[in-house]
C-alpha positions in Angstrom: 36.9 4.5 -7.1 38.8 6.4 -4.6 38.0 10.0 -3.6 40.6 11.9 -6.0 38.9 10.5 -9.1 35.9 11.4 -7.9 36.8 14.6 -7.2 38.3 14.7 -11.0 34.9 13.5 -11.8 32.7 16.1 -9.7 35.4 19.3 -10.9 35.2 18.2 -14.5 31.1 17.7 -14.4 30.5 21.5 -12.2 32.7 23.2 -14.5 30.9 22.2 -17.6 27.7 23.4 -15.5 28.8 26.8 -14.4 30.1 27.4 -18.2 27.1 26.1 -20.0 25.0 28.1 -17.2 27.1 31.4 -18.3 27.3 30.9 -21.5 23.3 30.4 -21.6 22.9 33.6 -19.4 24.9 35.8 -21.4 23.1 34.6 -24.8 19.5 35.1 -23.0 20.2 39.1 -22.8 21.8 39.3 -26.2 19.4 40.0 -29.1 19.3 36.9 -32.0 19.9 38.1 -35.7 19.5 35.9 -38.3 21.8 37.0 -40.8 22.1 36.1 -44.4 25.1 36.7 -46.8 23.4 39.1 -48.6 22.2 41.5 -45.7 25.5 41.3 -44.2 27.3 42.5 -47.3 24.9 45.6 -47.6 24.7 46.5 -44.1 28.8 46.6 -44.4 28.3 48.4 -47.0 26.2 51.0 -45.5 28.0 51.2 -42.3 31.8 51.1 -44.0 33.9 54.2 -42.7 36.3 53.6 -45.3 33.7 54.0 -47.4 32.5 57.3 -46.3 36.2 58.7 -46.7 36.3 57.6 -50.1 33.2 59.3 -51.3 34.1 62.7 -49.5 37.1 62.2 -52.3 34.6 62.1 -54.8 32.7 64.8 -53.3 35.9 67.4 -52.8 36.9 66.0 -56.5 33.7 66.9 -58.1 34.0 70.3 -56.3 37.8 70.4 -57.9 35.5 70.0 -60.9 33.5 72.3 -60.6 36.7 75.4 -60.0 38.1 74.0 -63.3 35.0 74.3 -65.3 34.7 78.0 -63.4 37.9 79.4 -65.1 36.5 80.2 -68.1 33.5 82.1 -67.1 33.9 86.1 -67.1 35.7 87.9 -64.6 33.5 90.6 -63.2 34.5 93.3 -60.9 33.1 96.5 -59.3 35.1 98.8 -57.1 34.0 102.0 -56.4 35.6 105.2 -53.7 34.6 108.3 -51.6 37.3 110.2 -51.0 38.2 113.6 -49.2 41.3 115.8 -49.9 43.3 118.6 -48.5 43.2 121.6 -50.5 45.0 120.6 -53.1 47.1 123.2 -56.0 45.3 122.5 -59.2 46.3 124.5 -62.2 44.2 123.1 -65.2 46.1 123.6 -68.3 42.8 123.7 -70.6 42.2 125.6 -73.7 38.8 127.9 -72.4 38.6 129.2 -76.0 40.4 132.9 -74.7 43.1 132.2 -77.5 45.8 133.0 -74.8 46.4 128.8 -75.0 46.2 128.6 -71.2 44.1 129.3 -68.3 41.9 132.4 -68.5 43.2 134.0 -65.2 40.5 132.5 -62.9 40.7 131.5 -59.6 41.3 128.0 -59.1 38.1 125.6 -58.1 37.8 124.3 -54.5 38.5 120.5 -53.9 37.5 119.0 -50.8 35.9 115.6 -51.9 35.8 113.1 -55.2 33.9 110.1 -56.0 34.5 107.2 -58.7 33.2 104.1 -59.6 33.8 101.0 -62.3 33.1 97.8 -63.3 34.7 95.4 -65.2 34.5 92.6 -67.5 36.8 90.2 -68.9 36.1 87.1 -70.9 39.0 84.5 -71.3 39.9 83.5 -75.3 43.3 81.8 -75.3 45.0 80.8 -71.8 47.9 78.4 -73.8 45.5 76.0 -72.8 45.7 76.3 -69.5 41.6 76.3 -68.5 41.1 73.2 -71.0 43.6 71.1 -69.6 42.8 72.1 -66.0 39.0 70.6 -67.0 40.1 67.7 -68.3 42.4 67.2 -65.8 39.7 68.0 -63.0 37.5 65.3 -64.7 39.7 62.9 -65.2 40.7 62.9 -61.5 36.9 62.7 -60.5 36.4 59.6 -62.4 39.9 58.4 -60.7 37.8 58.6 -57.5 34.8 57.5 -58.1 36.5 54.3 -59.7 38.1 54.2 -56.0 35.5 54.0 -54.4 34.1 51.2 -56.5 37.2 49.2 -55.5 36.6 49.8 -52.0 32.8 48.5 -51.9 35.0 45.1 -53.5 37.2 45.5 -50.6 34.3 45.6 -48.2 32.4 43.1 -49.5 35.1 40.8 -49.7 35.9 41.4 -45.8 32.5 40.6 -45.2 32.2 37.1 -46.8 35.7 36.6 -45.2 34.1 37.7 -41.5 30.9 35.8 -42.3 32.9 33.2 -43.0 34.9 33.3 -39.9 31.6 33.3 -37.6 30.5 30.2 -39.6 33.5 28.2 -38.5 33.5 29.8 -35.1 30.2 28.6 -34.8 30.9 25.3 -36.3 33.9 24.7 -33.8 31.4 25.1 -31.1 28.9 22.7 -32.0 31.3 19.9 -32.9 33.0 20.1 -29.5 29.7 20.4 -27.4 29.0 17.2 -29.6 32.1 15.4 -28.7 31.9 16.8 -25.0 28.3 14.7 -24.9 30.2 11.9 -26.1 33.3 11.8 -23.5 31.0 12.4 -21.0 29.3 9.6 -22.0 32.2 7.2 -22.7 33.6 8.5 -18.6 30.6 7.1 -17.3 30.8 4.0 -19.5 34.4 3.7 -18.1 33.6 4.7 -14.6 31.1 1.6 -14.2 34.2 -0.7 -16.0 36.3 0.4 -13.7 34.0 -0.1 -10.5 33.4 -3.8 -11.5 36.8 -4.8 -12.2 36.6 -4.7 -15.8 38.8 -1.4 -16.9 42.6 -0.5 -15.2 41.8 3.2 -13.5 44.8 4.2 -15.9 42.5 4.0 -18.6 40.0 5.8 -16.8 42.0 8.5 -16.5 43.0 9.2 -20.1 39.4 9.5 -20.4 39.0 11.7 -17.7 41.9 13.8 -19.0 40.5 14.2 -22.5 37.3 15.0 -21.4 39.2 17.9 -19.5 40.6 18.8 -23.3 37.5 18.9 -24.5 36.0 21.1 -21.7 39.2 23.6 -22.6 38.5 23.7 -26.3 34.6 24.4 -26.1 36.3 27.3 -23.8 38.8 28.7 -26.7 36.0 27.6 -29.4 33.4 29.8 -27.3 35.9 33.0 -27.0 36.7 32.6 -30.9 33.0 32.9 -31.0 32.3 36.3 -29.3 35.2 38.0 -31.0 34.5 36.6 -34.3 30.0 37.8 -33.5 32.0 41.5 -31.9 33.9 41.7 -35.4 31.0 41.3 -37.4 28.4 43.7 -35.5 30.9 46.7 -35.7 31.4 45.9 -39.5 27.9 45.8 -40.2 27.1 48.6 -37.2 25.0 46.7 -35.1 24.9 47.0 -31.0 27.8 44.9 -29.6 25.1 42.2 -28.1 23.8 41.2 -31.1 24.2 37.2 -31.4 23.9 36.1 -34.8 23.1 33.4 -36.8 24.9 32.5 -40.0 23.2 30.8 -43.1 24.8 27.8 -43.3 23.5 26.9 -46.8 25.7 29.4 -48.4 28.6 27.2 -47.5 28.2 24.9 -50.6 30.9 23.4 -52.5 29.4 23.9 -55.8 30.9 27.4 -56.7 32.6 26.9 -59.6 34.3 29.1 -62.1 32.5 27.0 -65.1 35.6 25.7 -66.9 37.3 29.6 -67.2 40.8 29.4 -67.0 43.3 31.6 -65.2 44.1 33.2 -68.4 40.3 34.2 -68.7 40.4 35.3 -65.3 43.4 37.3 -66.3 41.9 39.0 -69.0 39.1 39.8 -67.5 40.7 41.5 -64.3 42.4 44.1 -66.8 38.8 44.6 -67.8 37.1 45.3 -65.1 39.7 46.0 -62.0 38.3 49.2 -60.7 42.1 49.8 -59.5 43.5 49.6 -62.8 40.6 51.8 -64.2 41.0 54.6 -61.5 45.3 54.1 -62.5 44.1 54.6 -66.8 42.1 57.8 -65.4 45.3 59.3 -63.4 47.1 58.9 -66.5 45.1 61.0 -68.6 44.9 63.5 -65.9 48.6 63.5 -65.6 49.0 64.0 -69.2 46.8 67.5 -69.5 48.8 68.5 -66.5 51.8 68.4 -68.7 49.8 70.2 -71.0 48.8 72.7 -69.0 51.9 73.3 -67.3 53.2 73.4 -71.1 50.4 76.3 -71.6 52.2 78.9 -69.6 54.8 79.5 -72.1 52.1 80.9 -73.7 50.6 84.5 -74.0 46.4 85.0 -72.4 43.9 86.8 -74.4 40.4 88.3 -73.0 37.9 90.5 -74.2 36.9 93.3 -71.9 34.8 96.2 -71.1 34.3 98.4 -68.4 32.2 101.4 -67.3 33.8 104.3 -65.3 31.8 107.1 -63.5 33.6 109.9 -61.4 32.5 113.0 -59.8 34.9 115.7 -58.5 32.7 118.7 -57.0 33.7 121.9 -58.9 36.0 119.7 -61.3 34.8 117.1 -63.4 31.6 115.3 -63.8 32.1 111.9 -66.1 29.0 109.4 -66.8 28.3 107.1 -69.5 32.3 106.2 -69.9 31.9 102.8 -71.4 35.4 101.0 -72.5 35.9 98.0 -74.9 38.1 96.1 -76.4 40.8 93.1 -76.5 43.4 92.9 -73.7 46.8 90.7 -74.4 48.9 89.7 -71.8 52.2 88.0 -71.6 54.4 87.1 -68.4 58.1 86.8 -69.3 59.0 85.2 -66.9 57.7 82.0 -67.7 60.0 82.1 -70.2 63.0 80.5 -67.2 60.0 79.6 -64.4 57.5 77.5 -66.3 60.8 74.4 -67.4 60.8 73.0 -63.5 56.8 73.4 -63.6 56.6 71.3 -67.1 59.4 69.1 -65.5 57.5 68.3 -62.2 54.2 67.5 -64.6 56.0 64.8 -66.4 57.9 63.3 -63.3 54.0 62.9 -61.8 52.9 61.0 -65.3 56.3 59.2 -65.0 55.5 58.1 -61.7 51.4 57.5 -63.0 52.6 54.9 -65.8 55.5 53.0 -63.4 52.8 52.1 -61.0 50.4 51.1 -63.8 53.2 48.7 -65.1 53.5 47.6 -61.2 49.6 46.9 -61.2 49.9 45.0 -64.3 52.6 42.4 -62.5 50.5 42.7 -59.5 47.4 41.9 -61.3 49.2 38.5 -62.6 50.5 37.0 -59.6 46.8 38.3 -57.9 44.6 36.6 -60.3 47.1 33.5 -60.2 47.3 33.0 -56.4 43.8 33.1 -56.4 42.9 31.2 -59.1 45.6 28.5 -57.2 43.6 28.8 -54.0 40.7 28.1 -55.7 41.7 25.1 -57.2 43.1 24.3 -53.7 40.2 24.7 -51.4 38.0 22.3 -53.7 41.1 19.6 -53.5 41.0 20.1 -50.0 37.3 19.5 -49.7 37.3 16.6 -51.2 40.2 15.0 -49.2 38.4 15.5 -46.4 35.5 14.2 -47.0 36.9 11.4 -47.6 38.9 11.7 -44.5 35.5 12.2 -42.6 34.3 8.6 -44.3 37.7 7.2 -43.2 37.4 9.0 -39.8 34.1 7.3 -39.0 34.9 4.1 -40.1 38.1 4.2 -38.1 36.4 5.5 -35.1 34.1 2.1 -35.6 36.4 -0.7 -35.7 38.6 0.9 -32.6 35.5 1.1 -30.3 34.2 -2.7 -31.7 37.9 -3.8 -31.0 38.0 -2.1 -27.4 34.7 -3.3 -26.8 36.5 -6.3 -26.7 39.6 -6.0 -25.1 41.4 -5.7 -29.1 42.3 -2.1 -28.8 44.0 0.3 -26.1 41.8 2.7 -24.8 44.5 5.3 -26.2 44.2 4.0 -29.7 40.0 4.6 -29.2 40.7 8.2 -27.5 42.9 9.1 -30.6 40.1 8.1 -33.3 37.9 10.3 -31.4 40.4 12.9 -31.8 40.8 12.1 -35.3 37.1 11.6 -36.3 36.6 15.4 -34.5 39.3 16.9 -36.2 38.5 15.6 -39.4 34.7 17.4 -39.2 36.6 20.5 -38.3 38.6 20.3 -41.0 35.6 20.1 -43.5 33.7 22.7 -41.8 36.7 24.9 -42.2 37.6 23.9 -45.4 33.8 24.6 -47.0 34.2 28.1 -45.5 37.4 28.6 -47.1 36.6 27.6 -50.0 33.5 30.2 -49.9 36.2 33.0 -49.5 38.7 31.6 -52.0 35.7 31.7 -54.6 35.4 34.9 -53.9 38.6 36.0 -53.6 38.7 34.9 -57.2 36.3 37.2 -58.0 37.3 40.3 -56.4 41.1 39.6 -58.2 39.2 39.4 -61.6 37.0 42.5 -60.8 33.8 41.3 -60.8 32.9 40.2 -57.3 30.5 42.8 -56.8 28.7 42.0 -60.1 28.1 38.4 -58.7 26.8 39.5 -55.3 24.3 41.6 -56.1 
């Protein structure tokens, strides 16, 4: 062996050290989570910003609520003045009782000052049904948001699995290529000694050499897919940015089925239960009492009302106990030519209501049937390659007997290896898929979050 290869050899073998050495370093100050599906989903859950946003909605909806529900409680108002005046010309034409029908011919009083007070009440009967429609309107939209944020927690639990999912294969790819790495390293030795004694061309040394480079540079990508993918998760879930953690790999299983439901179940039940479709319904009613109300201003209001008046004038007027009553009828004409474009601008909002209720409903189908596809597609997949693993193996077998004994290139052994690898990726990839395709499923039939509680 001359002094380049083993140079190779030495460059190859102190790089794998200094990374493994790093790598090992960097995970002995980082804190190790366990971290089942479950707990992942409600600490995203409890740390989603979206989330948050959603339920101030609900919050400033239920306070929207709360002003409709407001407008037909009593107005009530007290005002009340302290006044002074200039001397002011006051010529009271009063009958005193003289029989001249006018003042008696005395001096006028002195005004300098005069006080007043009232209070008033006034309790809506007919708005044109204005107030009611505002209410139901009010509520309506409330239950539009609170059905929002319903299809956010799907949204966020569905990110999660997907996440968790993408840590599993992260970790996955990791493993398999440390595993591989052990065996080039292994199989560069092997060759090495071949090649010393006489009994392997250094060409073929070399293509070992060079893929165990490859492998060295794809435990290097697979490792940096693996800190972004742990980063990801620990701001989803809110935990401190060196948190390493461990996935449960048993979730992974391929027996999620759908137990013999079709997509036309799946269908049905997604315009059931799709909190989108719900929150849509509930915007439709409140667009409809909003033509209603707008409809209400054509109409006349009507309250009951009272008052009390007090007033004191010095050397005037003294008036207590003035207690008023009645029925108060009030029309605005000019909602007679305003209250068309209002009406008009009701039923363009309910227009636009039901044309996206009809675009959920297409969306809904080609949803629930691209999922229900996937489905079907991740468990096809799985079981090609586990049958591709078996073939894999056994490939990976017969090469390595055959170059054993001079039947087989050294190239046709390095690309089983490549082969058999690839194929375990491909499984480990395709069970995680297959988790989020599952649930995917779910989410487009609205009922993921019933099945992960």
């Amino acid at each position: 062996m001359n002094s380049k290869s083993i140079y190779t050899r030495l460059y190859a073998l102190a790089s794998g050290i200094l990374l493994t050495f790093f790598y090992q370093a960097a995970s002995a100050q980082q804190s190790i989570k366990p971290l089942s599906l479950n707990e992942a989903i409600s600490l995203s859950i409890q740390n989603s910003k979206q989330l948050k946003v959603s339920q101030a909605r609900v919050a400033e909806a239920t306070a929207s609520l709360k002003t409709a529900n407001e407008r037909q409680l009593p107005d009530v108002s007290v005002s009340g003045s302290y006044l002074r005046l200039t001397q002011p010309n006051i010529d009271l034409k009063l009958n005193t009782g003289s029989g001249n029908g006018g003042n008696s011919g005395g001096s006028s009083p002195k005004v300098n000052s005069a006080a007043y007070g009232m209070a008033n009440v006034s309790i809506p009967i007919f708005a044109g049904g204005i107030i009611q429609s505002g209410k139901e309107s009010a509520r309506y939209l409330e239950q539009a948001a609170k059905l929002d944020v319903d299809k956010d927690r799907e949204e966020i639990i569905q990110n999660t699995i997907a996440a968790y999912s993408n840590l599993y294969k992260a970790k996955a790819a990791v493993t398999l290529v440390e595993e591989n790495i052990k065996t080039s390293d292994q199989r560069v030795k092997e060759f090495s000694n071949k090649e010393q004694n006489g009994l392997l061309a250094r060409n073929d040394l070399l293509k070992a050499e060079l893929q165990q480079s490859n492998y060295q540079l794809a435990l290097m990508d697979a490792q940096n897919n693996l800190k972004i993918a742990n980063l990801n998760m620990n701001i989803m879930l809110g935990l401190p940015d060196n948190t390493l953690l461990q996935v449960d790999s048993t979730v992974f299983k391929v027996d999620n089925n759908v137990d013999g439901r079709g997509e036309a179940e799946f269908e049905q039940l997604a315009y059931q239960n799709r909190k989108d479709a719900q929150a849509l319904g509930a915007r439709e009613k409140a667009a409809n009492a909003g033509v209603k109300g707008a409809k209400g201003e054509y109409f006349p209001s009507l309250a009951v009302t009272g008052g009390y008046v007090a007033a004191y004038i010095p050397n005037v007027v003294t008036i207590t106990n003035a207690i008023t009553g009645g029925v108060g009828l009030k029309y605005n004409l000019s909602s007679l030519w305003k209250t068309g474009s209002k009406v008009a601008g009701a039923k363009a909002q309910l227009a636009e209501v039901q044309a996206n209720q009809a675009k959920l409903i297409d969306g809904i189908h080609m949803d629930v049937y691209q999922s229900y596809e996937n489905y079907l597609l991740s468990h096809k997949k799985m079981d090609t390659y586990i049958k591709a693993i078996e073939q894999s193996e056994e490939n990976y077998r017969i090469t390595k007997n055959k170059h054993d004994n001079n039947l087989a290139t050294t190239t046709d052994l390095l690309d089983a290896d490549v082969a058999n690898l690839q194929s375990h990726l491909n499984y480990a990839y395709a069970k995680a898929d297959a988790l989020v395709a599952y649930n995917k499923l779910l989410q487009a039939a609205g009922i993921l979050e019933s099945n992960n509680k």
